[in-house]
DODREN-648674 format. One record per residue (C-alpha): residue in one letter; x, y, z. Coordinates in Angstrom, 2 decimals, padded with zeros to 5 digits. Layout:
BEGIN
 residu      px      py      pz
      A       X       Y       Z
...
end
This chain:
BEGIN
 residu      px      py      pz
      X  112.39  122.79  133.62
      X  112.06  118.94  133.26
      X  115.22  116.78  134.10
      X  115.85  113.85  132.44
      X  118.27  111.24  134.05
      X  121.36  110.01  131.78
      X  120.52  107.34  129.28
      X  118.31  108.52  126.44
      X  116.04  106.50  123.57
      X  115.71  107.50  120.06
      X  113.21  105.37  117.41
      X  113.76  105.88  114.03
      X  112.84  104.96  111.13
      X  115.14  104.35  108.21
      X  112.31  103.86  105.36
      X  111.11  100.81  102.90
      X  113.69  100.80  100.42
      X  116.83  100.37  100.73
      X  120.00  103.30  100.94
      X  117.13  105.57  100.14
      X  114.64  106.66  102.08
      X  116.52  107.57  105.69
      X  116.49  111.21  106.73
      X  119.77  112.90  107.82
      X  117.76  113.39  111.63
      X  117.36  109.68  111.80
      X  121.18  108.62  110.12
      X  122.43  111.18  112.77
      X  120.42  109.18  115.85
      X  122.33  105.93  114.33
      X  125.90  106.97  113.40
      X  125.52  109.02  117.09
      X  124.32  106.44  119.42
      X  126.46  104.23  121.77
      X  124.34  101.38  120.87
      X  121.77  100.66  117.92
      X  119.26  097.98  118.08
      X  117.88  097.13  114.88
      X  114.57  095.11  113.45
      X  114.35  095.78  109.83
      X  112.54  093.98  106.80
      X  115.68  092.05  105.65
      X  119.50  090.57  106.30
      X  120.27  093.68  103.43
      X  118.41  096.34  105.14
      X  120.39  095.43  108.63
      X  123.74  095.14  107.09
      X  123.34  098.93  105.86
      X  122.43  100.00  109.42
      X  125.66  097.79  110.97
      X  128.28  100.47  108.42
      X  126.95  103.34  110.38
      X  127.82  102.64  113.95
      X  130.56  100.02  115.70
      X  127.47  098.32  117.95
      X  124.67  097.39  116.20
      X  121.66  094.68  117.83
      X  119.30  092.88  116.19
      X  116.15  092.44  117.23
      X  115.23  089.54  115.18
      X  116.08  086.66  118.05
      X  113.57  087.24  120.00
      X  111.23  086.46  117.47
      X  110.77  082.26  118.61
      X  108.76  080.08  116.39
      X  105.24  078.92  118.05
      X  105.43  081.86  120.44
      X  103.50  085.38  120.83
      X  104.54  088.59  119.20
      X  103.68  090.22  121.99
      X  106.56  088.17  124.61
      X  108.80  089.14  121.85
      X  107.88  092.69  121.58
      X  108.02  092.87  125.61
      X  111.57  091.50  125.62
      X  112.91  093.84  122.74
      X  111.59  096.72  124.85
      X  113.47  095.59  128.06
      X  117.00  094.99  126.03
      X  116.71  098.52  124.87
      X  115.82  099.56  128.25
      X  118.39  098.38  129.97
      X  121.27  099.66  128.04
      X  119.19  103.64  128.69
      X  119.05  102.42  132.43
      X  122.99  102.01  132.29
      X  123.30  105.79  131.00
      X  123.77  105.15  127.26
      X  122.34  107.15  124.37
      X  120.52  103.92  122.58
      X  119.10  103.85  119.40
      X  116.06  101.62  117.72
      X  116.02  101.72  114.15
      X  113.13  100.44  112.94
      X  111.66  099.52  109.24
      X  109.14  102.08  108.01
      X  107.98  104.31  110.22
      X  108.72  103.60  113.60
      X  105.49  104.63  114.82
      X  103.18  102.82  112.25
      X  102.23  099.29  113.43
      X  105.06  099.15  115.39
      X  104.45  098.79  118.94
      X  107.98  098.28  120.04
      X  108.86  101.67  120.10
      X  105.60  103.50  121.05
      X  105.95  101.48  124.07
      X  109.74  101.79  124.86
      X  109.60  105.50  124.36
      X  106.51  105.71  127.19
      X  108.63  103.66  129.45
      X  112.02  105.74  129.34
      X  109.65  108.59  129.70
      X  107.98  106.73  133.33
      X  111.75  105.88  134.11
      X  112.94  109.78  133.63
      X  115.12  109.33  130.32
      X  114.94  111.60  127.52
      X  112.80  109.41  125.16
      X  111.70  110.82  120.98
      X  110.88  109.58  117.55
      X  112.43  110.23  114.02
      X  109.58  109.68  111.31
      X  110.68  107.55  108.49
      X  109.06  106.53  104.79
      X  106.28  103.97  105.28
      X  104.50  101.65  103.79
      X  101.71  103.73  103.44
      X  103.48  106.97  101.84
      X  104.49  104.71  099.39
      X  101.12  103.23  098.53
      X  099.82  106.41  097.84
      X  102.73  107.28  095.61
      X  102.56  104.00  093.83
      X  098.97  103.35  093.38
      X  098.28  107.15  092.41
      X  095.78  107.69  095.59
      X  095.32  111.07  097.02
      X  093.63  110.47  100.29
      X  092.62  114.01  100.15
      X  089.74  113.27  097.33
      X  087.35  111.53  098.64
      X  089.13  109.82  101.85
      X  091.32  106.80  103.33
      X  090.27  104.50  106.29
      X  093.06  102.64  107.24
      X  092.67  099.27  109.46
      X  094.89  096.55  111.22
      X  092.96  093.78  109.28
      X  092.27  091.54  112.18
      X  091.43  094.25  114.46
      X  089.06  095.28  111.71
      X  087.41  091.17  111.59
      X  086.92  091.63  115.33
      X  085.88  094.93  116.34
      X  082.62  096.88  114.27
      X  083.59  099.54  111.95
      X  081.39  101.40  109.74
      X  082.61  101.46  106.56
      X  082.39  104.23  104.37
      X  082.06  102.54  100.64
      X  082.69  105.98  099.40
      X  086.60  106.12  100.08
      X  089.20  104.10  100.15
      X  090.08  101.26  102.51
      X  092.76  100.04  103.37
      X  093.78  096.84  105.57
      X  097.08  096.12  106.91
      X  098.67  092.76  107.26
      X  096.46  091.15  105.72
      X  098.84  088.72  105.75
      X  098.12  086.73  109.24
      X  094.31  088.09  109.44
      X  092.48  086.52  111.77
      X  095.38  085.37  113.91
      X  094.17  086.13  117.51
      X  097.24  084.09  119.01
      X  100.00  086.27  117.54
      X  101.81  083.36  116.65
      X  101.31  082.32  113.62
      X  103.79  083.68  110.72
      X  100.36  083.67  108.46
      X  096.75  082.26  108.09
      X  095.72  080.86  105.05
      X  092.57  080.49  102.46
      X  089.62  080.03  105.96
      X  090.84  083.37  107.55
      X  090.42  085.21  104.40
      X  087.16  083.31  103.49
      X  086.12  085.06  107.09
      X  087.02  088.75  105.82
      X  086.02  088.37  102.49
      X  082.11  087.75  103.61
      X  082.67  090.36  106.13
      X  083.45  092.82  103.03
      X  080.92  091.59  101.12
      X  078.20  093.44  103.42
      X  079.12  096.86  101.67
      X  081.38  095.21  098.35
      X  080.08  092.78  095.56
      X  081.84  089.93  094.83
      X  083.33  091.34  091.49
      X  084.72  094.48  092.90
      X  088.47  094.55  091.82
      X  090.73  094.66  094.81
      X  094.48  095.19  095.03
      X  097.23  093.66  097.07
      X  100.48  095.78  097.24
      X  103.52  095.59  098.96
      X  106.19  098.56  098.73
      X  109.67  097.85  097.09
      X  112.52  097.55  099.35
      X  115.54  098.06  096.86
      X  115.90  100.10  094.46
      X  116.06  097.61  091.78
      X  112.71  096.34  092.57
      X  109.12  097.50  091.44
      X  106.20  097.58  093.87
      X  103.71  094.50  093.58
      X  100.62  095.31  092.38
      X  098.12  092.68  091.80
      X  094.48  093.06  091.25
      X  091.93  090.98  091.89
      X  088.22  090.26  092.50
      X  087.17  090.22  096.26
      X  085.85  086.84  095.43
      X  089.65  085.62  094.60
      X  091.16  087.02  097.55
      X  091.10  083.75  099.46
      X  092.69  081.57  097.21
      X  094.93  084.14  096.30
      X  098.79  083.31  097.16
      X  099.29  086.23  100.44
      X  102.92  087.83  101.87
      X  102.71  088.29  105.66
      X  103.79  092.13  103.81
      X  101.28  092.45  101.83
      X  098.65  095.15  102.17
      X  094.63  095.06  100.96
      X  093.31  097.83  099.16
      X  089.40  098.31  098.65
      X  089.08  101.37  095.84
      X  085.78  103.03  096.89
      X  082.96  101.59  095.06
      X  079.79  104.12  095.52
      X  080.14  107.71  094.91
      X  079.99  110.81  096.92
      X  076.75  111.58  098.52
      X  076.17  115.48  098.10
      X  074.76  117.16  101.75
      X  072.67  119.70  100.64
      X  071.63  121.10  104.01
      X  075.37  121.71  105.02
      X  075.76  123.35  101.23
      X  073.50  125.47  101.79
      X  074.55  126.57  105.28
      X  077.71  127.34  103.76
      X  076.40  129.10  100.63
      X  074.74  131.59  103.06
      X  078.29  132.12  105.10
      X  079.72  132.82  101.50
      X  077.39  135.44  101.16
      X  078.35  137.20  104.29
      X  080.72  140.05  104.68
      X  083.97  138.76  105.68
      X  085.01  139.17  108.94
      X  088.13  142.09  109.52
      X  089.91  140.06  111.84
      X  089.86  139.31  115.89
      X  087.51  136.90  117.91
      X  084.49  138.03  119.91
end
């Protein structure tokens, strides 16, 4: 049986919207812990977090104007690592899901792990459960690729124009430093001809970003993919491509699977 030294790290995620999307596994990591660092959309969002537990952290200050996410990210991992090195039960609570574009906790869980500590995740409500909920898409029908957008700028992908796509901060694409807070109208120019290999010009695009109280609606704006560079960008905001070609039928596979239909079905057991 593994042994874990004292000191343990939870990540959790307490949801988009405010008060209402935090599950009672995650509230119980918060309200339980000795100490709760916290990096949330807004001032709101943390305040909630501070009622449920005497020592709550931000994470915010080590974001510094000018400077890499990444030197930031490195130091919010250490300050939660050093309170599990000095035996306390710590807590991250994180906006969204603390596993989705978040590297912070991926990262700090992996190193409690290497260091012996008891080291998990809580799921939370993300920004992509509620696009599908808000823009009516069942990734189920005819598929979802998801992308960071400037990972998707630099990197080849082969799109499928068939399904869905969807690009994530799109926001500060193109920022290679990880500095900037956003890029502006030359960035987008740069993925808007890259998306113009497999989408015309006209195709109607949508940028969404998920509501964070309850008193707000989503935003939902749609667009030509010509328009998206001039178009006014949140460093929240998400791209959505809706497919624009249909499904291709494979009639070789079809037929495969027409003669397994046709087949008595098997009693049970493997060979």
């Amino acid at each position: 049986m593994e042994e874990h030294k004292a000191g343990s790290l939870a990540c959790v995620g307490v949801g988009m919207m405010l008060g209402a999307h935090l599950t009672p596994r995650a509230r119980s990591c918060i309200e339980q812990a000795d100490v709760v660092f916290v990096l949330v959309a807004d001032a709101l969002m943390e305040e909630w977090v501070r009622r449920m537990n005497p020592d709550v952290r931000s994470l915010q200050p080590f974001y510094r104007e000018g400077m890499s996410r990444m030197h930031s990210y490195r130091g919010m991992v250490e300050a939660m690592l050093a309170e599990v090195r000095a035996g306390k039960r710590v807590c991250g609570a994180f906006y969204g899901h603390p596993g989705v574009f978040a590297w912070v906790p991926h990262r700090a869980i992996a190193q409690a792990r290497a260091q012996g500590h008891s080291g998990w995740m809580e799921p939370g409500i993300s920004a992509e459960d509620c696009l599908y909920a808000d823009l009516g898409v069942d990734p189920g029908t005819v598929g979802c690729q998801h992308y960071e957008a400037t990972r998707f700028m630099l990197y080849r992908r082969r799109i499928d124009p068939a399904a869905w796509l969807v690009l994530w901060q799109v926001g500060v694409a193109g920022d290679r430093s990880l500095a900037r807070p956003i890029t502006g109208e030359a960035h987008r120019r740069v993925l808007v001809d890259l998306l113009e290999a497999d989408y015309p010009p006209e195709h109607e695009v949508i940028l969404y970003r998920a509501a964070t109280l309850p008193t707000q609606q989503p935003l939902i704006r749609r667009m030509p993919l010509s328009r998206l560079p001039h178009a006014a960008v949140d460093p929240l905001d998400t791209l959505v491509m809706p497919p624009v070609e249909t499904l291709l039928p494979g009639p070789q596979v079809a037929r495969r699977l027409a003669g397994l239909a046709a087949s008595p079905i098997p009693s049970g057991g493997t060979t």
